[in-house]
Backbone as CSV, one residue per row, in Angstrom:
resi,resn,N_x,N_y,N_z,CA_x,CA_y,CA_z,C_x,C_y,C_z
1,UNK,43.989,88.853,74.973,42.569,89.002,74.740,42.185,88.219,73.492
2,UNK,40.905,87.545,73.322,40.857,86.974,72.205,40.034,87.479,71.391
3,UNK,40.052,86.951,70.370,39.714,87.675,69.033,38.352,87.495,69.017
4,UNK,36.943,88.386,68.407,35.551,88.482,68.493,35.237,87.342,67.151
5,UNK,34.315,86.815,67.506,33.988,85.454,66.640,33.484,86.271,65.292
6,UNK,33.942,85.975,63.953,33.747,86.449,63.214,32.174,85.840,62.683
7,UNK,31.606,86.768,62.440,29.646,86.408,62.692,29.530,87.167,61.101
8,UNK,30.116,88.359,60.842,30.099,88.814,59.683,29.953,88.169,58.655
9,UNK,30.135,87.138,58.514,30.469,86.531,57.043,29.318,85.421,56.873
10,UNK,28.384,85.070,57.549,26.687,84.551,58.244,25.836,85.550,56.796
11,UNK,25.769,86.553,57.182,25.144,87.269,56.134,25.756,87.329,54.953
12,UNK,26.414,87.292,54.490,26.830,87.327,53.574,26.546,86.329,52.508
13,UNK,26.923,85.000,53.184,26.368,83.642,52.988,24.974,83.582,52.713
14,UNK,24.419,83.702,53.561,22.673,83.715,53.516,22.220,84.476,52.102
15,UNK,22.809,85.881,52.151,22.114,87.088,50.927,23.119,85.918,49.347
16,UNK,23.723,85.445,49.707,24.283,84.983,48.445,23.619,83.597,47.999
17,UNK,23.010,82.931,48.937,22.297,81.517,48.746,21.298,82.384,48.247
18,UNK,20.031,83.689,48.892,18.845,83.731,48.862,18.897,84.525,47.282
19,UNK,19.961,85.094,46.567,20.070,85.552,45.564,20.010,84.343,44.549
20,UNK,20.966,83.245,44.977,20.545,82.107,43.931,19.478,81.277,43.571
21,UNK,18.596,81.045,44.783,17.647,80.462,45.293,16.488,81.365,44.153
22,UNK,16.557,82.938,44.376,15.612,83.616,43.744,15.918,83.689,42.285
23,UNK,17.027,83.544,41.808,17.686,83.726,40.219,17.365,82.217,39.595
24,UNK,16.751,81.442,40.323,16.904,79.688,39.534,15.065,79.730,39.823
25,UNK,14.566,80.702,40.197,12.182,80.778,40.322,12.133,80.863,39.212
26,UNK,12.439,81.640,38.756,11.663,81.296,37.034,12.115,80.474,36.227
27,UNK,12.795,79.434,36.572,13.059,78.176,35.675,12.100,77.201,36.682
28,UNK,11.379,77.268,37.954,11.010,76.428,38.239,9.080,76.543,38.143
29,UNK,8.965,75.018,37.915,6.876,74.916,37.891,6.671,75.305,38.529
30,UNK,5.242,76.681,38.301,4.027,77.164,39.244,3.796,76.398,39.355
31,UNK,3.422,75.085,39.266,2.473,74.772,39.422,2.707,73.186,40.771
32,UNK,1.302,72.920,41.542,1.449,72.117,42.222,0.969,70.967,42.264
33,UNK,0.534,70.786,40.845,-0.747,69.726,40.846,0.282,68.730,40.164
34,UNK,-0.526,67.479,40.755,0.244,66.129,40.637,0.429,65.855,39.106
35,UNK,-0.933,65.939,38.463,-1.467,65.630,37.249,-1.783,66.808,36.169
36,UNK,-1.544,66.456,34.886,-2.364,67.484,34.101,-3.585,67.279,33.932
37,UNK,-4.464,66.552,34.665,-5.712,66.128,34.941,-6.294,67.130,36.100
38,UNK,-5.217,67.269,37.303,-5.499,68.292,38.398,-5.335,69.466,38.026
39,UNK,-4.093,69.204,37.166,-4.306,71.177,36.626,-5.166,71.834,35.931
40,UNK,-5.674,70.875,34.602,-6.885,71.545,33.950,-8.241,71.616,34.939
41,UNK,-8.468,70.842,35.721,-9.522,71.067,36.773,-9.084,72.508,37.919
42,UNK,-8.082,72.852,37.789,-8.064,73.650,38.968,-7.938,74.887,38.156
43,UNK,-7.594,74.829,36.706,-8.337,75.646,35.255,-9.393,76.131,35.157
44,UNK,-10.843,75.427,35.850,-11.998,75.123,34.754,-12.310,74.719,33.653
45,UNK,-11.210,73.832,33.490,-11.636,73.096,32.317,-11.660,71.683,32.610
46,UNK,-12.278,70.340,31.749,-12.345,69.244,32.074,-11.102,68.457,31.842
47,UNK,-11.088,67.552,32.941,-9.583,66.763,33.256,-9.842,65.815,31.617
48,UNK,-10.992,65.139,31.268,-10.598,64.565,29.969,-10.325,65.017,28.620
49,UNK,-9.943,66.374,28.792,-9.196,66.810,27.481,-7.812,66.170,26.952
50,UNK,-6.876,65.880,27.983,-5.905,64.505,27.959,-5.727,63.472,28.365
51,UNK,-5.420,62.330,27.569,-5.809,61.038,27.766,-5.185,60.957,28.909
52,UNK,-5.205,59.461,29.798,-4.442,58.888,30.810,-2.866,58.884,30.572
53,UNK,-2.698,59.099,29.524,-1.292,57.868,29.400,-0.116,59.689,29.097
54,UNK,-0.898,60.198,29.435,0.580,61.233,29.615,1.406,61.177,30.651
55,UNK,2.684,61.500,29.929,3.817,61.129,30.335,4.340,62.231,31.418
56,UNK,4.096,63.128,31.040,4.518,64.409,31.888,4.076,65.844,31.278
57,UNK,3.947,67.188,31.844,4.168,68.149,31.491,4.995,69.398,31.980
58,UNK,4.547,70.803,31.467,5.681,71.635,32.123,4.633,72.670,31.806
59,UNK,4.326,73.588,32.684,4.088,74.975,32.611,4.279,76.230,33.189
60,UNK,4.978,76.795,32.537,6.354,78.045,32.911,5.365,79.278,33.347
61,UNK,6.272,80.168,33.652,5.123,81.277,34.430,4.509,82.065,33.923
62,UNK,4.575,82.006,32.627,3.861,83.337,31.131,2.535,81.926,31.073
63,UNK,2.058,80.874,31.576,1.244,80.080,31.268,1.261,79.149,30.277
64,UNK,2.540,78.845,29.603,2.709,77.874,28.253,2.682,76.688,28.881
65,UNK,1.802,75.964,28.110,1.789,74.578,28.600,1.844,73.930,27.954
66,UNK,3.278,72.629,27.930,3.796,71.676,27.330,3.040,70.253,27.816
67,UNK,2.343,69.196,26.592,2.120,67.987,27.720,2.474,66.940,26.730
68,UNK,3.977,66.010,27.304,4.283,64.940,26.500,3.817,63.306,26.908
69,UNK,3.477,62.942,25.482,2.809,61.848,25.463,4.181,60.697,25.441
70,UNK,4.169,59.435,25.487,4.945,57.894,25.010,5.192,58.224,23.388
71,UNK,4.154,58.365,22.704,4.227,58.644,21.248,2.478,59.061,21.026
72,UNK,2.524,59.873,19.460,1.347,59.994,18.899,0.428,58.901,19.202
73,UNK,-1.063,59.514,19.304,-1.995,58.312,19.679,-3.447,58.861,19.126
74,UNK,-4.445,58.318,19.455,-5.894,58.515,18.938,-7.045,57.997,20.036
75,UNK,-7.693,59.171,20.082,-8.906,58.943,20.930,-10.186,59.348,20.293
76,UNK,-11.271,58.666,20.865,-12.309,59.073,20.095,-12.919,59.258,21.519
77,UNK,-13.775,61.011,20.927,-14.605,61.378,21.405,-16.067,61.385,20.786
78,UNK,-16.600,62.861,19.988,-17.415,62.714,19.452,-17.033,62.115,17.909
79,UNK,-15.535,62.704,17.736,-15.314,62.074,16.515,-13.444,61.946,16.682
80,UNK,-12.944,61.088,16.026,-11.339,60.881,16.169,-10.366,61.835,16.661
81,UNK,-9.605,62.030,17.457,-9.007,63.099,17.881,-7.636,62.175,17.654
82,UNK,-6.347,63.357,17.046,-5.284,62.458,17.612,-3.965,63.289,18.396
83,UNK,-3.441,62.773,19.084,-2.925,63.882,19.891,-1.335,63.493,19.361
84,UNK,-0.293,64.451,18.803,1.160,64.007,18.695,1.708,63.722,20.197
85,UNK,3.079,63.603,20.301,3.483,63.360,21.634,4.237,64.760,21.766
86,UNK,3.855,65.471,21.760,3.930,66.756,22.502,2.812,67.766,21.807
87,UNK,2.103,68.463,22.953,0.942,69.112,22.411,1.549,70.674,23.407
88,UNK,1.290,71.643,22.721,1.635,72.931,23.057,0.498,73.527,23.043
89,UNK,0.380,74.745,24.219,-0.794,75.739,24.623,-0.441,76.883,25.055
90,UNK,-1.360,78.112,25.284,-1.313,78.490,26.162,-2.410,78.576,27.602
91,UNK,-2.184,78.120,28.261,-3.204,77.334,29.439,-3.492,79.002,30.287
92,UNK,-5.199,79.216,29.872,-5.787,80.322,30.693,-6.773,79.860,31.469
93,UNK,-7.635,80.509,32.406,-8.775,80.154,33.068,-9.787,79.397,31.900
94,UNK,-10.121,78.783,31.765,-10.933,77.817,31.081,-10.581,77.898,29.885
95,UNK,-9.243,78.093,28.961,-9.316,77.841,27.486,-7.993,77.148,27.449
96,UNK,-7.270,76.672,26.681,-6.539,76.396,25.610,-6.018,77.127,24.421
97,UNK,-5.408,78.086,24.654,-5.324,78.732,23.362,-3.906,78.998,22.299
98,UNK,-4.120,78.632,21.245,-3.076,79.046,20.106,-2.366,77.043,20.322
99,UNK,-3.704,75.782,20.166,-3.169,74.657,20.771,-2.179,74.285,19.142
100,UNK,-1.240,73.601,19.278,-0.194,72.276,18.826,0.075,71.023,18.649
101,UNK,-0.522,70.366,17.637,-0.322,69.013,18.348,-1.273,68.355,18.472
102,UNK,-2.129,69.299,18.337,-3.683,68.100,18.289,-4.976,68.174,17.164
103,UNK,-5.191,67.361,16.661,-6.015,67.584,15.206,-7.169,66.642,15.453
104,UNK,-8.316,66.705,14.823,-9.962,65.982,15.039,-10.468,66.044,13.367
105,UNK,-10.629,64.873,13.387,-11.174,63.995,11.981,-12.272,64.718,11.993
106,UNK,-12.734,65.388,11.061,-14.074,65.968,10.487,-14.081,65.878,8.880
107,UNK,-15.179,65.122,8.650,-15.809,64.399,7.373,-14.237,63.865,6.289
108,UNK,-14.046,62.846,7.400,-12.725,62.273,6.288,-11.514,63.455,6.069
109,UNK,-11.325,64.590,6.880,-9.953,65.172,6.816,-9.806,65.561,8.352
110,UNK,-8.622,65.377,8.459,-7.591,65.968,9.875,-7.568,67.442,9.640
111,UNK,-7.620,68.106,10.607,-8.117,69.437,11.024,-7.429,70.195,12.292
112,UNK,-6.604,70.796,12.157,-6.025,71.157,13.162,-6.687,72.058,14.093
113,UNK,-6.799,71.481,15.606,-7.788,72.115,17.026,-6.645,73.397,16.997
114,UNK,-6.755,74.350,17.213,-6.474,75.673,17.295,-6.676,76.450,18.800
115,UNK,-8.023,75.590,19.645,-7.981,76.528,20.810,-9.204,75.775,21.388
116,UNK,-9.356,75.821,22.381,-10.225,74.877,23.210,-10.909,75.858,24.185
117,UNK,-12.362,75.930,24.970,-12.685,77.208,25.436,-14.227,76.373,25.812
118,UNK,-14.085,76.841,27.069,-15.392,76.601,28.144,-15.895,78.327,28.370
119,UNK,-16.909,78.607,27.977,-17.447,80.307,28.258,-18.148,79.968,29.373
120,UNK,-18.832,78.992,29.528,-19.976,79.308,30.500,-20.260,77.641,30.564
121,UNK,-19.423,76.991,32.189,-19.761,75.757,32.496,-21.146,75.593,32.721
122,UNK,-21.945,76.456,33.468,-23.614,75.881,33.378,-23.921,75.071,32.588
123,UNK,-23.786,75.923,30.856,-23.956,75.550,29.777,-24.101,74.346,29.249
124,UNK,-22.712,73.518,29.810,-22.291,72.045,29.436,-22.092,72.058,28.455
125,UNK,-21.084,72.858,27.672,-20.885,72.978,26.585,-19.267,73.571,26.449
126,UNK,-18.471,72.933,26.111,-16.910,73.376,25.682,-16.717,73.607,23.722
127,UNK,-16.154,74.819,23.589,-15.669,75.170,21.680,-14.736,74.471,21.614
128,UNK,-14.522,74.090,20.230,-13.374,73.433,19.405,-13.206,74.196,18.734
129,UNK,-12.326,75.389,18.246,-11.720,75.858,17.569,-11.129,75.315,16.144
130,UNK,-11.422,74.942,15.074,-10.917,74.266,14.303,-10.609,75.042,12.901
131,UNK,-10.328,75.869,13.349,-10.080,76.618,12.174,-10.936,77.343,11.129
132,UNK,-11.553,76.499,10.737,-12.992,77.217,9.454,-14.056,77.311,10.672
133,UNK,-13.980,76.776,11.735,-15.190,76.328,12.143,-15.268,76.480,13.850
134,UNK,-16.356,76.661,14.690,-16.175,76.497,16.161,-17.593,75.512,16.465
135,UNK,-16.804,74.298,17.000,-17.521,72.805,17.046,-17.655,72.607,18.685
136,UNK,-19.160,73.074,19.177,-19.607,72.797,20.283,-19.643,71.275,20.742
137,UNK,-19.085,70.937,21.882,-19.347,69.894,21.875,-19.997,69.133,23.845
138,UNK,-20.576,68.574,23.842,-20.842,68.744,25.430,-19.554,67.997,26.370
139,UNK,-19.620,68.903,27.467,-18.693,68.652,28.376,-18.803,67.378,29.000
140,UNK,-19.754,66.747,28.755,-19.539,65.294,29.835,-18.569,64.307,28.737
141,UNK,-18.595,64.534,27.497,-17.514,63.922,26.603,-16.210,63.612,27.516
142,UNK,-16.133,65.289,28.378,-14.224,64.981,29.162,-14.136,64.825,29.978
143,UNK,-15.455,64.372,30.485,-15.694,64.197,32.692,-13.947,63.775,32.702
144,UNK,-13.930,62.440,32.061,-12.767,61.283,32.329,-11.983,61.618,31.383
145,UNK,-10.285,61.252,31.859,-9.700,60.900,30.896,-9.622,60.000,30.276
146,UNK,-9.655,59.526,28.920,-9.697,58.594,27.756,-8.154,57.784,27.919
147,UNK,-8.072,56.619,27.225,-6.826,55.753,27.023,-6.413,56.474,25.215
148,UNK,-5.867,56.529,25.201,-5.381,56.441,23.828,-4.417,55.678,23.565
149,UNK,-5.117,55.284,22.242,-4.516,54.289,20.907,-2.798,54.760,20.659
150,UNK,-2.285,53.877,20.644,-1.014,54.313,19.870,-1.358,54.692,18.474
151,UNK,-0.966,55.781,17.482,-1.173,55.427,15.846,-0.588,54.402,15.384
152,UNK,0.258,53.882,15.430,0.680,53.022,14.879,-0.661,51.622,15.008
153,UNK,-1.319,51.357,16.339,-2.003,50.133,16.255,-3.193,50.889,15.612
154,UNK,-3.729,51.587,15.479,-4.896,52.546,14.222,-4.090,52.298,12.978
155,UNK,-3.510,52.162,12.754,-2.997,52.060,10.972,-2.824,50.496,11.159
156,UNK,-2.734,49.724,11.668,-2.937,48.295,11.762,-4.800,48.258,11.548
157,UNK,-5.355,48.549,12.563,-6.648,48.275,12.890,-7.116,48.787,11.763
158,UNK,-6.949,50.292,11.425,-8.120,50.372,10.215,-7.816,50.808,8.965
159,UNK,-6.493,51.061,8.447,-5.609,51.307,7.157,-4.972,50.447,7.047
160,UNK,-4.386,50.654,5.492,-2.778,49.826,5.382,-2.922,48.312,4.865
161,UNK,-3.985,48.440,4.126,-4.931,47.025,3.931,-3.239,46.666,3.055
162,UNK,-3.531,44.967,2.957,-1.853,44.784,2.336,-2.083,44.719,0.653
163,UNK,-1.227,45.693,0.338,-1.525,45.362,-1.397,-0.256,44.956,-1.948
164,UNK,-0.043,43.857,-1.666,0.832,43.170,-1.991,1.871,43.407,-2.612
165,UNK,2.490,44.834,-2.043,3.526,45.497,-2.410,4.732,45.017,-0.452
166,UNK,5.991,44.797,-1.305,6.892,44.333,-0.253,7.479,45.429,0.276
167,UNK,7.985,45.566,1.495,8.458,47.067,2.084,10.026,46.754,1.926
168,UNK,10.836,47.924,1.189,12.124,48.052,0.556,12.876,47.994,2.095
């Protein structure tokens, strides 16, 4: 008589893949959007809060959102913004909050953005959080995303005049 096809060991297999499969989800992106341009839109917030030229991001399932740039750069909106090459958040329905990484020239000093926040799109109006201060600014500023400057070609272009000191 021959022996019954051993089928037992089918499940076993399966519950041990679907255990790994489920133990490696929370290292992997919620998220499905191509762009951090699609994600802040599917946010409520405007896709030109980051320039074009990002490189990539990551946002884990508590909502932290990482977005790395090539290197530090500078955009101007209503007034100089410069973004390092990695800017940290926490990404909620229309805010930005507790931001990293990104600072806005107000009257000749750098100012660190703190939290970014759309209350009421009707409005046309997004906060800047800046610390002493909350700097309304209108939303068609971020319809688009912006190019940003490398810093380095901003300290060419508008610092660094040569004073005829030689670099060691």
């Amino acid at each position: 008589m021959a022996a019954p096809p051993h089928h037992y060991n089918l499940p076993i297999h399966t519950l041990i893949v679907s255990i790994s499969i489920i133990s490696f989800l929370p290292f992997l992106p919620l998220t499905t959007c191509n762009s951090i341009h699609d994600l802040l839109r599917s946010r409520g917030l405007p896709a030109g809060l980051f320039p074009q030229n990002v490189k990539s991001y990551d946002l884990d399932q508590n909502d932290h959102l990482q977005v790395y740039l090539e290197e530090p750069c500078e955009v101007m909106f209503d007034t100089r913004v410069l973004f390092e090459s990695v800017v940290r958040a926490n990404l909620s329905y229309g805010g930005l909050i507790g931001l990293e990484g990104l600072s806005q020239e107000e009257l000749f000093l750098w100012l660190p953005v703190k939290g970014i926040k759309v209350i009421d799109p009707s409005s046309g109006l997004i906060l800047f959080d800046i610390g002493l201060a909350f700097k309304q600014l209108s939303l068609s500023l971020f319809e688009e995303p912006p190019i940003c400057v490398p810093k380095a070609v901003q300290l060419e272009k508008y610092g660094r005049k040569d004073t005829g000191l030689q670099n060691v």
